[in-house]
NULOGU-638010 format. One record per atom (N, C-alpha, C): residue number from 1; residue in three letters; chain; x negated, y, z negated. Coordinates in Angstrom, 3 decimals. Layout:
<pts>
[NUM; 'ALA'; 'A'; [X; Y; Z]]
...
</pts>
This chain:
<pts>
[1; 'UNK'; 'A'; [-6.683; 3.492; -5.704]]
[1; 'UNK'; 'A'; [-6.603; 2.361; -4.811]]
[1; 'UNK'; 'A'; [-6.791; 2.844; -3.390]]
[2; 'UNK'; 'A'; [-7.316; 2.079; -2.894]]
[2; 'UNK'; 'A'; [-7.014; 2.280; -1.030]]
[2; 'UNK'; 'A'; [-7.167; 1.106; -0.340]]
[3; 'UNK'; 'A'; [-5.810; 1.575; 0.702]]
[3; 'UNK'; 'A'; [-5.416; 0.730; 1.838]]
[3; 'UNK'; 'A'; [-6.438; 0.201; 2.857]]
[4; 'UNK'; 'A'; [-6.198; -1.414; 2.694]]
[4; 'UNK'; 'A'; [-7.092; -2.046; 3.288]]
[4; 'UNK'; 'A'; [-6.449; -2.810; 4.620]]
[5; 'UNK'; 'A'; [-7.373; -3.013; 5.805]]
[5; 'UNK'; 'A'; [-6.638; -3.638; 7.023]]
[5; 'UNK'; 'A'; [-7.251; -5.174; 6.502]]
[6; 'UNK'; 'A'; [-5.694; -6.135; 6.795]]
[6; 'UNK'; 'A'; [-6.239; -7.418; 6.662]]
[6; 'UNK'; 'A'; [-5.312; -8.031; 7.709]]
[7; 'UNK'; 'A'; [-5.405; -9.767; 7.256]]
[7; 'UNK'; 'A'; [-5.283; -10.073; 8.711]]
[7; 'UNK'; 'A'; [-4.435; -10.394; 9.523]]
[8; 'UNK'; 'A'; [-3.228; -10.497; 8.518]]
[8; 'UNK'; 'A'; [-1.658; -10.111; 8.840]]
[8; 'UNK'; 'A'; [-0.828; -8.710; 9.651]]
[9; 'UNK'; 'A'; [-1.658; -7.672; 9.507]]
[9; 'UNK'; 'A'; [-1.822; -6.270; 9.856]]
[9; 'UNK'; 'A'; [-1.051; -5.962; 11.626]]
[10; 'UNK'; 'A'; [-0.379; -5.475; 11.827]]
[10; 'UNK'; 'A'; [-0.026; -5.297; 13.207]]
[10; 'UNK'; 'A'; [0.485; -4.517; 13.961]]
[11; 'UNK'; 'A'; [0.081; -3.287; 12.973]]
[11; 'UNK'; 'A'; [0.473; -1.405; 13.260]]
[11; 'UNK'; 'A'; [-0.291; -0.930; 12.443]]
[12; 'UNK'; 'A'; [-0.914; 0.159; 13.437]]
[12; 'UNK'; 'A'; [-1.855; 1.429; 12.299]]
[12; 'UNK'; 'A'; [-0.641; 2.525; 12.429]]
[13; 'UNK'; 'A'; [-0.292; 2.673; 10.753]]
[13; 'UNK'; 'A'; [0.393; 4.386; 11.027]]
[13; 'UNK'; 'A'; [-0.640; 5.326; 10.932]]
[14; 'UNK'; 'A'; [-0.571; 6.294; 11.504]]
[14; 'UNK'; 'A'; [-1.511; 7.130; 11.381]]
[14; 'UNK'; 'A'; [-1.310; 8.330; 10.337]]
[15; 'UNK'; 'A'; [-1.694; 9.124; 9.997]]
[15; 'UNK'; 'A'; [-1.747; 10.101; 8.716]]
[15; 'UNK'; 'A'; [-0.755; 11.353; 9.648]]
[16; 'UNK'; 'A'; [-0.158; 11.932; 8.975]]
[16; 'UNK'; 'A'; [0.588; 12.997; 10.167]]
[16; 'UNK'; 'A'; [-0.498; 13.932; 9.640]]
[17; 'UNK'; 'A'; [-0.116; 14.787; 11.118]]
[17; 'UNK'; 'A'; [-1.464; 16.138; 11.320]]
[17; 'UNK'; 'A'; [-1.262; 16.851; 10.466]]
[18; 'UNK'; 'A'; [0.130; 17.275; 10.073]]
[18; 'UNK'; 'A'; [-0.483; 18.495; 8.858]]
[18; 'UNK'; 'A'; [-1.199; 18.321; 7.514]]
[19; 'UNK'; 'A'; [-1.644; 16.903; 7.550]]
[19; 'UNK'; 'A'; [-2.186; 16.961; 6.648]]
[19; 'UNK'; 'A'; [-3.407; 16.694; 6.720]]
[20; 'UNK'; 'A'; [-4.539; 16.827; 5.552]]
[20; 'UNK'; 'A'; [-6.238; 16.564; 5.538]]
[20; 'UNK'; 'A'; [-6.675; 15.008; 5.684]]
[21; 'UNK'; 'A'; [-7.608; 15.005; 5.553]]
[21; 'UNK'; 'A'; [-8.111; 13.423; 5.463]]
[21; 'UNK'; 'A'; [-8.261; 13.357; 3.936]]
[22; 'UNK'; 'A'; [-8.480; 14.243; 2.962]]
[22; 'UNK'; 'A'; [-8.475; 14.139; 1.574]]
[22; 'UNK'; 'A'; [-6.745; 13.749; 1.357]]
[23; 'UNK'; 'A'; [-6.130; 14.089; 1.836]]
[23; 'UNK'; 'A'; [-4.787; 14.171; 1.314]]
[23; 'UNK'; 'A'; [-4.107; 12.755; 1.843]]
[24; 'UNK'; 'A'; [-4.435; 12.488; 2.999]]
[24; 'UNK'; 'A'; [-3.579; 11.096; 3.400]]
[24; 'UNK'; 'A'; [-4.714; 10.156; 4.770]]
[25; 'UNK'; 'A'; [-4.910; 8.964; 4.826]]
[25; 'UNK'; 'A'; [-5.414; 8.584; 5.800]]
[25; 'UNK'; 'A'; [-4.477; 7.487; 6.860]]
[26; 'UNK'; 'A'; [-4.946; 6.923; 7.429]]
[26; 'UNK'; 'A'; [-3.861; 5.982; 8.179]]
[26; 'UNK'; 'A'; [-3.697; 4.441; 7.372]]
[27; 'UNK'; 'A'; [-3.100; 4.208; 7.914]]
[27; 'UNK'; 'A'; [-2.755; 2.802; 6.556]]
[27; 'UNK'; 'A'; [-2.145; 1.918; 8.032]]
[28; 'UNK'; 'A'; [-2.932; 0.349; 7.587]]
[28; 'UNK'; 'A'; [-2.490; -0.524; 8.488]]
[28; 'UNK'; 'A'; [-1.489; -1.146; 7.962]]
[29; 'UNK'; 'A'; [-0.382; -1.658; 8.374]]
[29; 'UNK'; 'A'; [0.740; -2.441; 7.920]]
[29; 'UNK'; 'A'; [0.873; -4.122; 8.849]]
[30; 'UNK'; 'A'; [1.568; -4.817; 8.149]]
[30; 'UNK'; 'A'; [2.290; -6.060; 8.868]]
[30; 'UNK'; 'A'; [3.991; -5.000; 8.644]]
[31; 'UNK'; 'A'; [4.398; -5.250; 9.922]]
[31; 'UNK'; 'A'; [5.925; -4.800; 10.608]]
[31; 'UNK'; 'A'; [6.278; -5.777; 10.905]]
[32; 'UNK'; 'A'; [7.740; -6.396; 10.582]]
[32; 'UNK'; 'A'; [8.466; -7.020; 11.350]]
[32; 'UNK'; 'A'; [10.033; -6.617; 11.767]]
[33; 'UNK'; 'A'; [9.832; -5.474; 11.532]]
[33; 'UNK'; 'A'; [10.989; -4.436; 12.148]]
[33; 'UNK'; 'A'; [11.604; -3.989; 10.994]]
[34; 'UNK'; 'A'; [11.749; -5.042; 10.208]]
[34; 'UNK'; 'A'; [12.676; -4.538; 8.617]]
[34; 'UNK'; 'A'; [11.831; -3.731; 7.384]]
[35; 'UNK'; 'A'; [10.384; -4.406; 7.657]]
[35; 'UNK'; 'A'; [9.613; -3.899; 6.239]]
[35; 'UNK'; 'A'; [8.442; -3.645; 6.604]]
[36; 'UNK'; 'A'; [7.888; -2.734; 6.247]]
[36; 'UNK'; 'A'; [6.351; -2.571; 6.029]]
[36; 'UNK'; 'A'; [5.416; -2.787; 5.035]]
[37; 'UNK'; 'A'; [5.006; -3.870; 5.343]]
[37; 'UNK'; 'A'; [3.922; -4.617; 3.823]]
[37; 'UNK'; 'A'; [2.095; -3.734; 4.580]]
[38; 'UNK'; 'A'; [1.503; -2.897; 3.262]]
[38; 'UNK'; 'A'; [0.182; -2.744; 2.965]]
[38; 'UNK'; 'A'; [-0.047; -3.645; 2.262]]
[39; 'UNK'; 'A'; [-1.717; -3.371; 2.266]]
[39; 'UNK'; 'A'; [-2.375; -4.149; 1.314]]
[39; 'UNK'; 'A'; [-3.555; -2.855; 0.589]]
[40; 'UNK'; 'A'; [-3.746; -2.624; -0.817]]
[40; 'UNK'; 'A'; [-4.612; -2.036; -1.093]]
[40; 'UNK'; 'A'; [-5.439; -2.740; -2.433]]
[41; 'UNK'; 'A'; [-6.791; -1.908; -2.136]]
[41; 'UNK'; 'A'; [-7.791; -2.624; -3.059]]
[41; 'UNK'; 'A'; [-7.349; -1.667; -4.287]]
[42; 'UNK'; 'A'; [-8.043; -2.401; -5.675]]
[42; 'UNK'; 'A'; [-8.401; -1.473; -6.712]]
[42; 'UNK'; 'A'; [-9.597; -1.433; -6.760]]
[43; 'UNK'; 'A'; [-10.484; -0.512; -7.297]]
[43; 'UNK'; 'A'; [-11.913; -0.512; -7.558]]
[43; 'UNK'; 'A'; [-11.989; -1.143; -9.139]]
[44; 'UNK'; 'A'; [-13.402; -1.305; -9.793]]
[44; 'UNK'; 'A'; [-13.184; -1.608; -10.989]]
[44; 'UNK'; 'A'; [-12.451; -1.316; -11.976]]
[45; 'UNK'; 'A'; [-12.717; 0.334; -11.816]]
[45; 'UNK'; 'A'; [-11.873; 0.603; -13.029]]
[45; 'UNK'; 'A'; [-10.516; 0.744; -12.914]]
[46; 'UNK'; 'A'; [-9.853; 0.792; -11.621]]
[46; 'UNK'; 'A'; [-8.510; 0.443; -11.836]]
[46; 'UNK'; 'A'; [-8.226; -0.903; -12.353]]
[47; 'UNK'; 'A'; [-8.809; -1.860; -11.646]]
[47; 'UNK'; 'A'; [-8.646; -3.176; -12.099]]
[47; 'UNK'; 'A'; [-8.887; -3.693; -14.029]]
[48; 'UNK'; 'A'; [-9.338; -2.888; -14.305]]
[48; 'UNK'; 'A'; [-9.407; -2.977; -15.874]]
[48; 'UNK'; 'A'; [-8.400; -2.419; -16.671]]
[49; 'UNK'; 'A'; [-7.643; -1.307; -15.888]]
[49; 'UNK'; 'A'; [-6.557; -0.139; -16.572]]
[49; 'UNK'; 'A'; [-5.583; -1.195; -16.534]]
[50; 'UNK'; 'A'; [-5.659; -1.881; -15.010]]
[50; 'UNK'; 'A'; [-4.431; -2.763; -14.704]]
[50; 'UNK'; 'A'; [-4.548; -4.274; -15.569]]
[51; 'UNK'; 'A'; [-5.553; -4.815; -16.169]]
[51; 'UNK'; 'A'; [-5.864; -5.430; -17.397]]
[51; 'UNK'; 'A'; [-5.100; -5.375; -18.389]]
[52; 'UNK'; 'A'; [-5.981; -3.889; -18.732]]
[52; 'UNK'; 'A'; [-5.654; -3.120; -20.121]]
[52; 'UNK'; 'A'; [-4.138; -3.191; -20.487]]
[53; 'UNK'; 'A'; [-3.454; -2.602; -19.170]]
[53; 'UNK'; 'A'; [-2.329; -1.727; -19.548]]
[53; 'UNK'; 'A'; [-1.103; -2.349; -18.902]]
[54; 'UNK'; 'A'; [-1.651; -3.032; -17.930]]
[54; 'UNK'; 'A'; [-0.526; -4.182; -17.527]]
[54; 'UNK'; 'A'; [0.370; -2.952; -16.269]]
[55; 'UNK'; 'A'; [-0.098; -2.301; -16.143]]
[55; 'UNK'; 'A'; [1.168; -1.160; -15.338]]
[55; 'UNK'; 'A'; [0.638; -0.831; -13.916]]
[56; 'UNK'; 'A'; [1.212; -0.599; -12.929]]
[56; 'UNK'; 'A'; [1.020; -0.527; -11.312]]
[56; 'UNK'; 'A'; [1.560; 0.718; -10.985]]
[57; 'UNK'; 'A'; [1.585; 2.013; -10.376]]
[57; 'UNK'; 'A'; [2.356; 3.229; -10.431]]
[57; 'UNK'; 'A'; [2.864; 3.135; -8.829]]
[58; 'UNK'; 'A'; [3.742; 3.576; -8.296]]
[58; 'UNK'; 'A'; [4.418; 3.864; -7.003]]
[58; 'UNK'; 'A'; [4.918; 5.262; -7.092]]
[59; 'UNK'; 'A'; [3.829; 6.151; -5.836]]
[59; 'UNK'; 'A'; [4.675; 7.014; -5.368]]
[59; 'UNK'; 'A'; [4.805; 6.958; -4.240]]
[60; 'UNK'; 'A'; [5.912; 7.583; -3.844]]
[60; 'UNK'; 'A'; [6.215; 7.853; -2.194]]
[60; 'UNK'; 'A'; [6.541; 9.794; -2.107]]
[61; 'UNK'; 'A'; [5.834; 9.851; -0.991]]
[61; 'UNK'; 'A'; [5.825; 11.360; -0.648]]
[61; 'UNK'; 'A'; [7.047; 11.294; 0.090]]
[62; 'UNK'; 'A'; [8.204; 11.592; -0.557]]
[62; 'UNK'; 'A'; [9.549; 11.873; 0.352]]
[62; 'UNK'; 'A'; [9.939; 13.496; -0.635]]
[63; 'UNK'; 'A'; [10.077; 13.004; -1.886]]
[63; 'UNK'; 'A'; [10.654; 14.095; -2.873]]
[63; 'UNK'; 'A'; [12.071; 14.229; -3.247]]
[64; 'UNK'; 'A'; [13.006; 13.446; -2.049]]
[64; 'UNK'; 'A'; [14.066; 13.658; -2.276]]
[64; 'UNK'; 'A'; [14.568; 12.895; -2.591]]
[65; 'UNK'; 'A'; [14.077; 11.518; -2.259]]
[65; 'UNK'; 'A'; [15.044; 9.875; -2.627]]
[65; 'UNK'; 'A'; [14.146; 8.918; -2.636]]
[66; 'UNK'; 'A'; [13.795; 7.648; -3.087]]
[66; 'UNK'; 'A'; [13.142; 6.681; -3.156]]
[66; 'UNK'; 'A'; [13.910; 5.742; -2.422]]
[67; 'UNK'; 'A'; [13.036; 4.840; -0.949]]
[67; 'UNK'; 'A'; [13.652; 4.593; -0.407]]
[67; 'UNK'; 'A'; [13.044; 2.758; -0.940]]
[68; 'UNK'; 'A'; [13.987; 2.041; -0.652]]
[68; 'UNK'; 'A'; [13.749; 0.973; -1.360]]
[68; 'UNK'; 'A'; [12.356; 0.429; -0.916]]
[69; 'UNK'; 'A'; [11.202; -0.089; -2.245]]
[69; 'UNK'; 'A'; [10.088; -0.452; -2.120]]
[69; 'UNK'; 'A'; [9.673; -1.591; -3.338]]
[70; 'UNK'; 'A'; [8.684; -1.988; -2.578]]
[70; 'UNK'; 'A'; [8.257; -3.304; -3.982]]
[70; 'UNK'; 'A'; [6.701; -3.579; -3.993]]
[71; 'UNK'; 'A'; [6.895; -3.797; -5.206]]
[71; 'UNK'; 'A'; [5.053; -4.124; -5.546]]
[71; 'UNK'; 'A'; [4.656; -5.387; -5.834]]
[72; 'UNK'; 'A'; [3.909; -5.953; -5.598]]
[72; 'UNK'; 'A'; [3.311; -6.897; -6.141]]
[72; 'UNK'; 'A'; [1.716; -7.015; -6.357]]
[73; 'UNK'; 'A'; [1.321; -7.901; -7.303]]
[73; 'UNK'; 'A'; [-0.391; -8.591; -7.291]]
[73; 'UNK'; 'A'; [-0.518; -9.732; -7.404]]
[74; 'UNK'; 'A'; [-0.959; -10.391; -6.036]]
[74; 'UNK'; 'A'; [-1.321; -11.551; -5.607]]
[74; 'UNK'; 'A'; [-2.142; -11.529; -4.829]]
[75; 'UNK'; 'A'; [-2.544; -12.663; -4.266]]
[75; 'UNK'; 'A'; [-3.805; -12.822; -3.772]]
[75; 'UNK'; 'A'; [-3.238; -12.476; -1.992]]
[76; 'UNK'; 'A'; [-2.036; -13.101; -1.597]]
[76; 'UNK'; 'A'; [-1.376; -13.045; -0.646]]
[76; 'UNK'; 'A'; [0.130; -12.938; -0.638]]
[77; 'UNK'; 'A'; [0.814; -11.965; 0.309]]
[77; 'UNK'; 'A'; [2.674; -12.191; 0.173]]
[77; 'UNK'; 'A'; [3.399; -13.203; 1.040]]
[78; 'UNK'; 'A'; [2.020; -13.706; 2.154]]
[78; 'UNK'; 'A'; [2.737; -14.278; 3.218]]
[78; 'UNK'; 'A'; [2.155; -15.531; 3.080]]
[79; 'UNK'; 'A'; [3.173; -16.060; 2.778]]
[79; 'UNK'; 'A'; [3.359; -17.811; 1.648]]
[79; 'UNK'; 'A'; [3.352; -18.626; 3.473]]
[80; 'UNK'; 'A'; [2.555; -19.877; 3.132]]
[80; 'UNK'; 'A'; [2.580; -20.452; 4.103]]
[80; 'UNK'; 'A'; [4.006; -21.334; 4.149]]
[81; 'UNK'; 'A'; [4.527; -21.679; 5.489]]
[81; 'UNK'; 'A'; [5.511; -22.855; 5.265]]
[81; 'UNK'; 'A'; [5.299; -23.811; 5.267]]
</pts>
């Protein structure tokens, strides 16, 4: 998958330096101080695994604790009022 800027978006984090551009890039977020919502694409064949297999994977590069996070697939998270 990779992180896509859309139009809710209202901070670029940037990739920290020690790492490559193979290894991490910058990812745009919507912030509203409490949460940071991405948005990422699948290419085809993820989108078929995620078909197939019904399953979504989450990692976070911390190593030590999982800090609370959530997934979803929808078209949008930010429900109009």
């Amino acid at each position: 998958m990779k992180p896509i800027k859309f139009k809710e978006a209202n901070k670029n984090l940037l990739k920290p330096q020690s790492m490559t551009d193979d290894e991490c890039s910058s990812l745009w977020v919507y912030t509203d101080g409490e949460q940071c919502i991405s948005c990422w694409k699948m290419n085809w064949k993820q989108r078929i695994m995620a078909l197939l297999f019904g399953r979504v994977w989450l990692s976070v590069l911390s190593g030590q604790t999982q800090p609370p996070v959530w997934v979803d697939c929808d078209k949008t998270v930010f429900k109009q009022e």
